[in-house]
N, C-alpha and C positions, 0 to 999 in steps of 0.2 A: 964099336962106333956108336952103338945106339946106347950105350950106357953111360957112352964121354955126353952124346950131346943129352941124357936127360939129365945127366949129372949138372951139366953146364946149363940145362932149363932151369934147376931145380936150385941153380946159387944164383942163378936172375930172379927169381921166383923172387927168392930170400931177399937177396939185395933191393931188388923194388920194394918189396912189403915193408921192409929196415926204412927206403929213403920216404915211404910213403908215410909210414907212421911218423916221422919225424918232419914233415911236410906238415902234417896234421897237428899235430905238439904247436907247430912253428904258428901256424894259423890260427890253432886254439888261442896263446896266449896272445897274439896279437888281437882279439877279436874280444879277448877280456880286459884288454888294455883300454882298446877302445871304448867299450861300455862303460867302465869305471871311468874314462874322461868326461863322454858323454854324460852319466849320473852325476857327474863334478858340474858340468858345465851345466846340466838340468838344474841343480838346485844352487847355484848361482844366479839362473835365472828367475825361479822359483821365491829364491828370497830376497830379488831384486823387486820384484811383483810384490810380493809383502811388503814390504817396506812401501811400495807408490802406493797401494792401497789401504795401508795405513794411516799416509801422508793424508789422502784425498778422502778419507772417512774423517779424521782429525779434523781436515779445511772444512768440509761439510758441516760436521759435526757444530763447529766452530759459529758459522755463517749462520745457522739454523739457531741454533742459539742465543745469535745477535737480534736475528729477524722476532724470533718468540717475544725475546726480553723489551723489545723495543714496540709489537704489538700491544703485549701487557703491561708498555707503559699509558701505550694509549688508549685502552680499553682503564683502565685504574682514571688517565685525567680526564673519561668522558663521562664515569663513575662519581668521580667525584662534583664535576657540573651537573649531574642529572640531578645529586644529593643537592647539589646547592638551588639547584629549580625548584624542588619541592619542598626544601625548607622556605624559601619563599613564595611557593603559590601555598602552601600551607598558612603563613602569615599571612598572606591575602586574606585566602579564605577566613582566618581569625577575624582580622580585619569586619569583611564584610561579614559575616554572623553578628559581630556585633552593633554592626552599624543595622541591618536589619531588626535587632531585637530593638532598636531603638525608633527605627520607621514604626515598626508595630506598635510599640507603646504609644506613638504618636499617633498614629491612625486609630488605634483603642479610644484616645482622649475623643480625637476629633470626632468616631464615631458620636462616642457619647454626648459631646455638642453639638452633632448636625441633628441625633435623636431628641434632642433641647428644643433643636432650631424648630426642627420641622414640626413638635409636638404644638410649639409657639403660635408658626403658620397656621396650623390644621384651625387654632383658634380664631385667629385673626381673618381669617378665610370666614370659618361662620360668620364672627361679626360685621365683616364687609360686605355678606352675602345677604344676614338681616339688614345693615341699613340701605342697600339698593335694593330691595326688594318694596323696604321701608318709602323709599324715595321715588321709586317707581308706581307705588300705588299714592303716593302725595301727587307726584306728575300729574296720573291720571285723575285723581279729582280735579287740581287745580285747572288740565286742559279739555277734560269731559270726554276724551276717547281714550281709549285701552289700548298696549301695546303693537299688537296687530293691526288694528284701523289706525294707528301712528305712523305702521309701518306699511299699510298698502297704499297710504298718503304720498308716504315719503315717496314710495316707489312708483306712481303714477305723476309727481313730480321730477322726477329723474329723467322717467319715458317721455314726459313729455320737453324736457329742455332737451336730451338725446335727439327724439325727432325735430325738435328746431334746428340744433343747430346740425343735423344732418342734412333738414332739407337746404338750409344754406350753401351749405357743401356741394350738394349735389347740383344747385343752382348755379353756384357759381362755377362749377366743372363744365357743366351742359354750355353754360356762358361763353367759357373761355373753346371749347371747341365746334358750339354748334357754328359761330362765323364762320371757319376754313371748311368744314366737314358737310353743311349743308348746300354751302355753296357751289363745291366741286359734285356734289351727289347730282343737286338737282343740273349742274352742266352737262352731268353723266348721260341722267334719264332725257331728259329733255332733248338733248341729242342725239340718241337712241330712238326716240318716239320718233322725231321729225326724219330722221332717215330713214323710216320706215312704214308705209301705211298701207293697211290690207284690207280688202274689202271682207265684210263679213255678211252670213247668211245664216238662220238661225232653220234648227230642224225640230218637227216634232218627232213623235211616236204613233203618227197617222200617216199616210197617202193616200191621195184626193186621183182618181182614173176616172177623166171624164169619159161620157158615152155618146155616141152619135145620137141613140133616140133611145127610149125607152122600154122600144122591145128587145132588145141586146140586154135588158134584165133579168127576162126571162129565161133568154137563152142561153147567157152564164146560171143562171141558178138549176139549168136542165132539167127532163126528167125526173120528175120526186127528187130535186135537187143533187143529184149526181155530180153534175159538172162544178156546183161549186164544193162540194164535198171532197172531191178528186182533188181540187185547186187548193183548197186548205188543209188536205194533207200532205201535198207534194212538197207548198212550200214551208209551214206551220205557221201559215199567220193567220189572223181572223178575216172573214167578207163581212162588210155589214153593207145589206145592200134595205135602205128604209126608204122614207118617201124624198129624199132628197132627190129633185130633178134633175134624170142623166146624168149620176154618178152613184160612183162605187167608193167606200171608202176600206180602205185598205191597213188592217189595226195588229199591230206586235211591238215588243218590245227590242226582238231585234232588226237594226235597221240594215243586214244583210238581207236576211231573210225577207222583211221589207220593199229594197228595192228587186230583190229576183221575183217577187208577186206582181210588183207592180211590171215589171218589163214584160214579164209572161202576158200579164190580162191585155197590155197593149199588144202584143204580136198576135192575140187569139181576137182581138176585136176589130185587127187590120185584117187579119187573114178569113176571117169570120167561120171557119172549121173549128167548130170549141165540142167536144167530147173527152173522156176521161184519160182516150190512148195521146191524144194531139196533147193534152194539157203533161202529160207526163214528157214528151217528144220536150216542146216549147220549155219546160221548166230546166232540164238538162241544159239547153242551149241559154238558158239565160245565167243557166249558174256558171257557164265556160266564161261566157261575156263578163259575169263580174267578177270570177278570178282574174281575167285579161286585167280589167281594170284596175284591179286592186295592185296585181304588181307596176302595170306603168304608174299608177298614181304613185308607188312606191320609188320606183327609181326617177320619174320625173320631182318629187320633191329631196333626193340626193343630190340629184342635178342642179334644181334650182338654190340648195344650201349652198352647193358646193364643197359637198364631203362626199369621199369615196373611201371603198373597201371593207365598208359595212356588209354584213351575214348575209345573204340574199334571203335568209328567212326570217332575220330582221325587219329588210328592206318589204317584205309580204307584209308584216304585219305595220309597219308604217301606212301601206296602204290599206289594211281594213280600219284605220282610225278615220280615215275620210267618212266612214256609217257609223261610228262613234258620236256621242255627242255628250256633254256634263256642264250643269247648269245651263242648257240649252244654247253653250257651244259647241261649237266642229271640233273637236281634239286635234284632226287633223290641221284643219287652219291655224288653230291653239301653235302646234308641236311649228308649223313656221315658223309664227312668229313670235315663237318665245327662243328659235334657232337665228333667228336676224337680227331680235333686240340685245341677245346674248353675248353675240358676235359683235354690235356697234359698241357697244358698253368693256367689251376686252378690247378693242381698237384703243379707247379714251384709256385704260388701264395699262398696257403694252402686256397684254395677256396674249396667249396662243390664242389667236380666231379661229383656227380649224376646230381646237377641240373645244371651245366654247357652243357654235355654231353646230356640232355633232352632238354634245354631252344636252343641249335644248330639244333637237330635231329628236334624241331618242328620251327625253325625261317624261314622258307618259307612254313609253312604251309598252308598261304593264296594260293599260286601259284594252288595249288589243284583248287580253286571252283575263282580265280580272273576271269575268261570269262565268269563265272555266277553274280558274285555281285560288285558294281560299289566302287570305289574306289584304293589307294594305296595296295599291297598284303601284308605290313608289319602290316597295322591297320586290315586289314581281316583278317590276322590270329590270331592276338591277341583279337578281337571279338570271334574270334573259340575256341581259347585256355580257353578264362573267360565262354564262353558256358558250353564247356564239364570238367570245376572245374579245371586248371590249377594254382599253388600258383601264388602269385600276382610277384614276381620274375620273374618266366617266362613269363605272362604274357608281364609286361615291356620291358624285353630284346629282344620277339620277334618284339611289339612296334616298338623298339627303333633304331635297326640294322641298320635302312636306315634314321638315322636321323627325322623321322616323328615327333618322341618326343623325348625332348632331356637326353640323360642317365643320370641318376640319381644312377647308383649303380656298382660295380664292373665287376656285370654279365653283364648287358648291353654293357659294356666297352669289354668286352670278347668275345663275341659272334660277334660285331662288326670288333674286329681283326682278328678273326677264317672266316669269311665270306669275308674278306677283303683278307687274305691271298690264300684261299680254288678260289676265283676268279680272283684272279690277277696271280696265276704263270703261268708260263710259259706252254702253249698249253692247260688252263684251257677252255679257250672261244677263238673261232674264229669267226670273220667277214668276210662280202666280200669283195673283196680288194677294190670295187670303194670305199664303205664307210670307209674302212683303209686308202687308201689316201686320199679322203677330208679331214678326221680327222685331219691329219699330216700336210694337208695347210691352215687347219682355226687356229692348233695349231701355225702355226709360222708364221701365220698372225697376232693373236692376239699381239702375242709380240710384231711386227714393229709398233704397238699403241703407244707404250711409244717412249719420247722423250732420245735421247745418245743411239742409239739401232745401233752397227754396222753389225752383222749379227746375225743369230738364226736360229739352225738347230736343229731339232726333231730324237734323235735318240733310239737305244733300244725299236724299234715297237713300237714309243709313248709315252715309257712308262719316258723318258726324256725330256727336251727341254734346250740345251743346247744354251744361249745367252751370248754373246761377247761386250761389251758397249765398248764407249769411252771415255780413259781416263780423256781428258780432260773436260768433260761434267761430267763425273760420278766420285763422290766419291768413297772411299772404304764406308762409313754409307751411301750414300746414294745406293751404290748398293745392300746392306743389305735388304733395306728398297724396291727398285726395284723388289728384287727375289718375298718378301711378297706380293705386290700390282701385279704384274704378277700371282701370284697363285691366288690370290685372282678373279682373271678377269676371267682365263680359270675355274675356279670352276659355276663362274657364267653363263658366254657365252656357254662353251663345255658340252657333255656329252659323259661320256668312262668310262673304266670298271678298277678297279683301283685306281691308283694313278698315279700322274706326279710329278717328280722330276724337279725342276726347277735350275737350277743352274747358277748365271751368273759369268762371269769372265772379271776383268778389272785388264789388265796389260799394263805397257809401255818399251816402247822399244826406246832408246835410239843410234842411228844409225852414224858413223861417217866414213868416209874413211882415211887411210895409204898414203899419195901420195909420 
């Protein structure tokens, strides 16, 4: 049994192996069949691709071809324009070579005839140069003066038709303006003045302290003079005590110092205790009194201007101008009413009267502290006034008053009138007479300077100088011009308080006798 079935294993064995191998055969040649189609179909494909890519090298090919042939046609036609530009800018150029070699030959000639010309000139130039030379020195025989006395003639003839008809000019300018312009001035000032009048008091540089009797001189002079030794040095002013009867005369410059002497000697000669401690005690209390004073006199004259919000150390020094005094007026009276005329005169203008009537009240504010700081007292005050926040206004026109800087605004203009007027009238400032006369002989000295001066006499204390010319020497335009150059001189040469009227007069006089 076991031999049937491996007998029977063993022809199954066979027989699969038989259907296997023949399974495999079958599959073999199907599987080379296959490949061989597939290698069919591959290079079918293969040289269907050859062929597109043929085509599309060919089209390429083709296109590339067209595009070249058709650049290098127009690279060749821009070739040949460029050829043709430069066969013609070359014909140019011919052109102009030739035309220049022909400027040149041209300009060669001309050279060589203007070398002609000019050789010609050079000649004719001497020769024009000898006969005006020639004819110049003829001139001068036949007129007997030489070129330059011809010509400083000529030119002192010129200058003098120049100032004719300059001073005409100027005559007839003055003419046509002095009607409207003097007339509205003097409505200005004149009503200015009258609404305004102020009593004045003139101070020296002495104080007069009367005495009950004459033994109270001894006893201010004290002990080997103690008491008065003490008393001039408390306050720094001088005693003169000489034979004037029952009095003391009281001598400084300054008129602080001044009146604190004189208050002291009257409280020592009421209270009649006078020694070195009481005189020191008394001097204190007089110096308190006229600080007190100084500032009311200060804000009472704010008050009476009628400006406010001035420095309070402004307002101090407003009132030490009250012991101030120049050309033997009050500064402080001054600084009023050059603040009330300031003020009437910007009313007639439609100026601002505040700062009018402020920019006068402070325009010698310098005067206060000038023996303390060096310079002019119209730039020290306006240094004071920009200190303590003055507008720039004011500032300027106190400036400006005395000229130091030149006005630039209406106020400055105003302030300068008001200051001009407030010092020039009549019994505002007094001198000593020797210095009144010299004034009056160097004024009408100056005049007898000028050339046609027949007399010139100074009248109206100064404040005129009336000159007299001769006719025959003097024009009417040039005495015009006289008056001007005379003012001109005493402006420079003199100094006075004021102004001078200069006026000259040339007339003739025509004189025959009846026989």
């Amino acid at each position: 049994m076991i031999g049937i079935a491996l007998a029977v294993l063993l022809i199954g064995l066979g027989v699969g192996f038989l259907l296997h191998k023949q399974m495999s055969a079958a599959r073999y040649r199907l599987a080379e069949q296959r490949a061989r189609e597939a290698v069919e179909e591959a290079k079918k494909k293969a040289e269907a691709v050859r062929k597109e890519a043929e085509i599309q090298a060919k089209d390429h090919f083709f296109r590339a071809r067209s595009e070249f042939e058709a650049e290098a046609k127009e690279r060749r036609q821009e070739l040949h324009n460029m050829e043709k530009r430069l066969l013609q800018k070359e014909e140019n150029l011919e052109k102009r070579v030739d035309l220049l070699d022909q400027k040149e030959a041209s300009l060669s000639k001309r050279e060589k005839a203007f070398s002609q010309l000019e050789k010609t000139l050079g000649e004719k130039e001497k020769k024009y140069s000898a006969m005006l030379e020639e004819q110049r020195q003829m001139l001068e025989r036949i007129a007997g003066v030489s070129a330059e006395e011809a010509k400083e003639l000529l030119m002192k003839l010129v200058e003098s038709e120049m100032r004719h008809e300059s001073a005409k000019l100027i005559k007839k300018i003055e003419e046509e303006t002095q009607g409207v312009a003097d007339k509205r001035a003097k409505e200005i000032i004149v009503s200015a003045i009258q609404r305004y009048a102020a009593d004045y008091v003139a101070e020296e540089t002495v104080s007069v302290v009367n005495l009950p009797n004459e033994e109270m001189k001894g006893r201010i002079i004290g002990r080997e003079g103690r008491n008065i030794r003490a008393l001039e040095a408390a306050t720094g002013v001088d005693l003169i005590i000489d034979d004037t009867p029952e009095a003391v005369i009281i001598s400084g410059f300054n008129p602080i110092r001044r009146e604190v002497a004189r208050i002291t000697l009257e409280q020592l000669i009421t209270d009649g205790r006078i020694h070195p401690g009481r005189i020191e005690e008394i001097v204190t209390r007089a110096e308190q009194e006229i600080e007190q004073t100084i500032r009311e006199s200060g804000e009472r004259a704010t008050f009476d201007v009628g400006v406010h919000g001035i420095h309070p150390e402004l307002v101090k020094m407003i009132g030490k101008l009250k012991y101030r005094t120049s050309f033997a007026q009050n500064v402080f009276q001054h600084s009023l009413e050059v603040a009330f005329l300031a003020g009437a005169m910007a009313s007639e203008l439609n100026v601002n009267i505040k700062q009018a009537k402020r920019a006068g009240l402070l325009h010698d504010i310098g005067k206060a502290v000038d023996h303390e700081v060096e310079g002019a007292h119209a730039l020290i005050g306006a240094d004071l006034a920009k200190k303590y926040g003055e507008a720039h206004k004011i500032i300027h026109a106190i400036a400006a008053h005395h000229d130091d800087e030149k006005p630039q605004n209406i106020m400055a203009i105003l302030i300068q009138a008001a200051d001009a007027l407030s010092a020039a009238r009549p019994g505002a400032r007094r001198e000593m007479i020797e210095t009144y006369v010299k004034r009056l002989e160097e004024l009408e000295k100056i005049v007898h300077t000028f050339p046609g001066i027949n007399k010139a006499y100074a009248i109206q204390a100064g404040r005129e100088i009336r000159v007299i010319v001769e006719h025959e020497e003097i024009s009417d335009a040039d005495a015009l011009m006289l008056s001007r150059d005379i003012a001109r001189k005493i402006e420079n040469e003199l100094t006075y308080p004021g102004q001078i009227k200069v006026t000259v007069i040339r007339e003739m006089r025509a004189i025959d006798y009846a026989k």
